[in-house]
TIKEFI-933863 format. One record per residue (C-alpha): chain; residue number from 1; x, y, z; residue in one letter. Coordinates in steps of 0.1 Angstrom, whole numbers, padded with zeros to 4 digits. Layout:
 mol seq    px    py    pz type
   A NUM     X     Y     Z    A
...
***
This chain:
 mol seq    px    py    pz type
   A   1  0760  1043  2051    X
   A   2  0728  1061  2046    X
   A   3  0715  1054  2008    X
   A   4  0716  1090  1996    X
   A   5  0758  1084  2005    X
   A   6  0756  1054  1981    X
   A   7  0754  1077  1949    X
   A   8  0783  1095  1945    X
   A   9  0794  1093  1909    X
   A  10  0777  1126  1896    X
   A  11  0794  1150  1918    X
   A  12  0822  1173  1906    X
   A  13  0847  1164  1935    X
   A  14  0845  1138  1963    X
   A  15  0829  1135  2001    X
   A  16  0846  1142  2025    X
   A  17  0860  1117  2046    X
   A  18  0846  1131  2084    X
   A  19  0812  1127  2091    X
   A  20  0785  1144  2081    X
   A  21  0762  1168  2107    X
   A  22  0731  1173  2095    X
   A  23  0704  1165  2072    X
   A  24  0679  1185  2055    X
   A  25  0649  1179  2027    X
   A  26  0641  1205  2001    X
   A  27  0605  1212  1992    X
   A  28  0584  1230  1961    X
   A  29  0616  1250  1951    X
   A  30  0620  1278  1924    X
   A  31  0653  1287  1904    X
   A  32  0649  1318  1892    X
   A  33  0682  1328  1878    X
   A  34  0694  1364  1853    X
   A  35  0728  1368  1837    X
   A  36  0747  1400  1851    X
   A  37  0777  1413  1836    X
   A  38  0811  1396  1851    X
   A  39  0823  1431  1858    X
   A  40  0792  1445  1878    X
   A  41  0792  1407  1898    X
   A  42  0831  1414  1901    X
   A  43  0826  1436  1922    X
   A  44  0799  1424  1946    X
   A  45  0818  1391  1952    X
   A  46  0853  1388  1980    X
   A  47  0884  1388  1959    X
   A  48  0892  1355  1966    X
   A  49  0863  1340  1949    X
   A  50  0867  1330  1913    X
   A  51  0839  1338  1891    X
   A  52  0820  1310  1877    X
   A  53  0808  1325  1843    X
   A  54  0784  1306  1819    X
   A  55  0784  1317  1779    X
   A  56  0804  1350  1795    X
   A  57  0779  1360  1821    X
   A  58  0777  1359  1859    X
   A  59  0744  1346  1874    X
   A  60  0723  1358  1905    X
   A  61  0696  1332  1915    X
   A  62  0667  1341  1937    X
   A  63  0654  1307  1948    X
   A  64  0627  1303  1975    X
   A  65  0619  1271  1990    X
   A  66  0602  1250  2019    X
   A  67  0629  1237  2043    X
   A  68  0615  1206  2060    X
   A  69  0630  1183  2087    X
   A  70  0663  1198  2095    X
   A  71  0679  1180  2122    X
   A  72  0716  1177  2132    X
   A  73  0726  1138  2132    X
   A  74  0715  1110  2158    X
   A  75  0684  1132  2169    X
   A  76  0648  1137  2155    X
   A  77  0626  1165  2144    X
   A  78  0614  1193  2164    X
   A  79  0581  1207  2161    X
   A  80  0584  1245  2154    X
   A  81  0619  1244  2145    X
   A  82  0628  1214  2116    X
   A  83  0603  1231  2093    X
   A  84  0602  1265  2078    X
   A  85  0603  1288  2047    X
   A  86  0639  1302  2031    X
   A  87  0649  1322  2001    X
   A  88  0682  1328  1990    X
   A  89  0697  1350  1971    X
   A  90  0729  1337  1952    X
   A  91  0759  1334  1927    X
   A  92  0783  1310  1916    X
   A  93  0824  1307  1922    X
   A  94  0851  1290  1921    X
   A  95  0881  1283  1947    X
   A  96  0910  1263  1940    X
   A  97  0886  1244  1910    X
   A  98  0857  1231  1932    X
   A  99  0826  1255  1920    X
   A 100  0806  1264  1945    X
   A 101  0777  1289  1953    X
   A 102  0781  1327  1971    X
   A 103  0752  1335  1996    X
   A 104  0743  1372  1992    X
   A 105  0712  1367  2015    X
   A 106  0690  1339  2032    X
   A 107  0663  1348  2045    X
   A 108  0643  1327  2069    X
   A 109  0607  1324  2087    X
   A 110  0629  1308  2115    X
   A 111  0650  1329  2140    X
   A 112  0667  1298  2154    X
   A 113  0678  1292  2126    X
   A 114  0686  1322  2120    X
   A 115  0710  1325  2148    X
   A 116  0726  1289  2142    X
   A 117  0736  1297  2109    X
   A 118  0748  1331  2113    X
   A 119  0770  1319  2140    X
   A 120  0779  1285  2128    X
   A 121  0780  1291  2093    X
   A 122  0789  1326  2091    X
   A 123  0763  1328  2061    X
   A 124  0740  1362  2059    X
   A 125  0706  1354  2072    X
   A 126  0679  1374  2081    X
   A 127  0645  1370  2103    X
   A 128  0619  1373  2074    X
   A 129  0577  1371  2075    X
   A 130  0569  1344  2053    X
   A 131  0543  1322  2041    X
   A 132  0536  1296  2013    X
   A 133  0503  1285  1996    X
   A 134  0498  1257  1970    X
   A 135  0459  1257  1953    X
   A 136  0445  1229  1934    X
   A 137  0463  1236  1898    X
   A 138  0497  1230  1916    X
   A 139  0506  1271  1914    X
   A 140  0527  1281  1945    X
   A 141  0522  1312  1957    X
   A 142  0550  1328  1980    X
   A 143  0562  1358  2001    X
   A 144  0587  1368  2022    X
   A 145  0591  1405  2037    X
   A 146  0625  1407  2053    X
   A 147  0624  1426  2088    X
   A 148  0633  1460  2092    X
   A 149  0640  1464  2054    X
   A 150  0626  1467  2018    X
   A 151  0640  1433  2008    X
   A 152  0608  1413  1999    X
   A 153  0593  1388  1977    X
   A 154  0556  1384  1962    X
   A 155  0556  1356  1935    X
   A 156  0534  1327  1922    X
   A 157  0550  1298  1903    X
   A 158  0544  1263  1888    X
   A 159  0563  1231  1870    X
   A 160  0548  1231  1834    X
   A 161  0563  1199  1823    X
   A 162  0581  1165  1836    X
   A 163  0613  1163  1845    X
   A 164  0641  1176  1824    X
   A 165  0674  1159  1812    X
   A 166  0704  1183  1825    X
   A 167  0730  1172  1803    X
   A 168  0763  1179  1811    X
   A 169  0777  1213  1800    X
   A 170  0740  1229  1802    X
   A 171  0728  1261  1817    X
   A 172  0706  1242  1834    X
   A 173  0730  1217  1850    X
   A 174  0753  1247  1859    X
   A 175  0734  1270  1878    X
   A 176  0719  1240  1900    X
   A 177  0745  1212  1905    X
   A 178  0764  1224  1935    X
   A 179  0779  1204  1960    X
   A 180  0794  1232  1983    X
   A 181  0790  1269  1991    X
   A 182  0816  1295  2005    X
   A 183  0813  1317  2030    X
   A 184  0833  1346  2050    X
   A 185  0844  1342  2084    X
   A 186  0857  1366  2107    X
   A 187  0891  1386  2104    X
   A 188  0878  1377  2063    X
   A 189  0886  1340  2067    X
   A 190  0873  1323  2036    X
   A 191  0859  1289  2045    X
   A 192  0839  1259  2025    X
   A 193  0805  1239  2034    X
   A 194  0803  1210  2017    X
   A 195  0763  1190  2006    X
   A 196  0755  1162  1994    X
   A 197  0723  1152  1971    X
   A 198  0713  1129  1940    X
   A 199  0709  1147  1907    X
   A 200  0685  1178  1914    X
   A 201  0650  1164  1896    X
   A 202  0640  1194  1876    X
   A 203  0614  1204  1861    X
   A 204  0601  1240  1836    X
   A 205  0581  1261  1853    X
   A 206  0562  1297  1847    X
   A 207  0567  1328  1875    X
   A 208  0552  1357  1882    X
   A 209  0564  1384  1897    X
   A 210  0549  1410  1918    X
   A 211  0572  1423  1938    X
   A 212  0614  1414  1937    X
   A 213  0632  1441  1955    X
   A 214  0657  1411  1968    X
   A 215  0685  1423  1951    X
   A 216  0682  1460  1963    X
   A 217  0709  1457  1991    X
   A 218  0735  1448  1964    X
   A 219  0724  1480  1945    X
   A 220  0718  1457  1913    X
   A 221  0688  1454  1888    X
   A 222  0682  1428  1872    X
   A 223  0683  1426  1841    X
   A 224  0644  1435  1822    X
   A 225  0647  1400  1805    X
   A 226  0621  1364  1816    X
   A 227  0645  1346  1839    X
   A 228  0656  1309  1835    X
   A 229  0633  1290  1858    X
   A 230  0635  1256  1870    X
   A 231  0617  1237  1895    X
   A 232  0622  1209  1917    X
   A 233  0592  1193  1941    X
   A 234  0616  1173  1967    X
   A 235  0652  1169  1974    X
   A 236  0671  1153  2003    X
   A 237  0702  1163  2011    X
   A 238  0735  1162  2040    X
   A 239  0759  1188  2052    X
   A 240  0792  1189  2070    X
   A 241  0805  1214  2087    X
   A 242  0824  1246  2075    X
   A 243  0860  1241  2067    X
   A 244  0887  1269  2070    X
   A 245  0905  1273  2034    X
   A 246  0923  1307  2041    X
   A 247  0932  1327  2067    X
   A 248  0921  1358  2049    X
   A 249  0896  1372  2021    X
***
């Protein structure tokens, strides 16, 4: 058993019992998270998908991030292809009590990987122009411009303190302990991906914002109100592969 496998206790529902395919690590990642009204998100998530509401709101995350050394099992990095930039744009749900989190978009500096998730994982990824910059005072600075549309991203952001304590029952334990995301197959099959990581090491942080037209393709704006922000410098993680739950949506 890899050690990551040997802490277990903090998620909300157990391993699976096959083996896991894949292993990723998360780098110099933003949560930036608004509250949306439960009916507007109603109607923007499949019908099968429960809601996962927090003080009465629905929550759309725009999180982008550094993916680095993503390989499937038993082989090793590839130059050109384990490391690249992502940025998703997400909710949270619930089906049959395992919460989970709904991909509206993930877009991606890397069209293999592009390809490979959209056929494996039946998740909504796009081929996006990216790039990433860290200076000296630790600010991040990060865009993304999606291709052939207006979805794009121009941000700066940085941690401002050490690392929080998510207590259990917190806004920020919800919207970032998630052990599994759902996705819609063909003929509207529903189906679950299940992850695996420690505790997510957060941290405050301060954004700015000078360009967020990522939620566009929903027809949604966000709220005029400072999101919740939370950042994390480094997380390992391992995924299994998707599992049917339904036949339809």
């Amino acid at each position: 058993m890899i050690p990551l496998l040997a802490t277990v206790e903090h998620r909300p529902f157990p391993i699976p019992t096959s083996p896991w395919v894949m292993s990723q690590t998360w780098n110099k990642l933003l949560f930036a998270h608004w509250p949306i009204k439960p009916e507007v998100m109603r109607d923007l998530v499949p019908s099968s998908l429960e809601l996962d509401l927090y003080d009465g709101s629905a929550w759309i995350g725009i999180v982008p991030f550094v993916m680095n050394d993503v390989v499937p099992r038993f082989t090793t990095t590839v130059p050109g292809l384990s490391n690249f930039l992502e940025l998703n744009v997400r909710t949270y749900v619930i089906k049959d009590g395992i919460p989970g989190v709904y991909f509206f978009s993930l877009d991606c500096s890397n069209p293999v990987a592009v390809l490979v998730a959209r056929t494996f994982y039946h998740l909504p990824y796009f081929r996006a122009k990216m790039s990433i910059e860290q200076n000296k005072e630790g600010v991040v600075s990060y865009t993304s411009e999606r291709a052939g549309s207006k979805a794009a991203l121009i941000m700066s952001y940085r941690p401002t303190g050490g690392l929080l304590n998510a207590d259990a029952g917190s806004i920020d334990k919800f919207l970032t302990e998630r052990y599994c995301l759902y996705a819609v197959g063909p003929k509207g099959r529903l189906h679950r991906g299940v992850i695996h990581h420690k505790l997510w090491p957060l941290q405050p942080a301060e954004a700015e914002f000078q360009l967020n037209s990522m939620t566009l393709q929903l027809s949604l704006e966000l709220p005029d109100t400072t999101p919740l922000l939370h950042y994390s410098e480094r997380l390992e993680t391992v995924e299994w592969p998707l599992s049917l739950i339904s036949s339809r949506e």
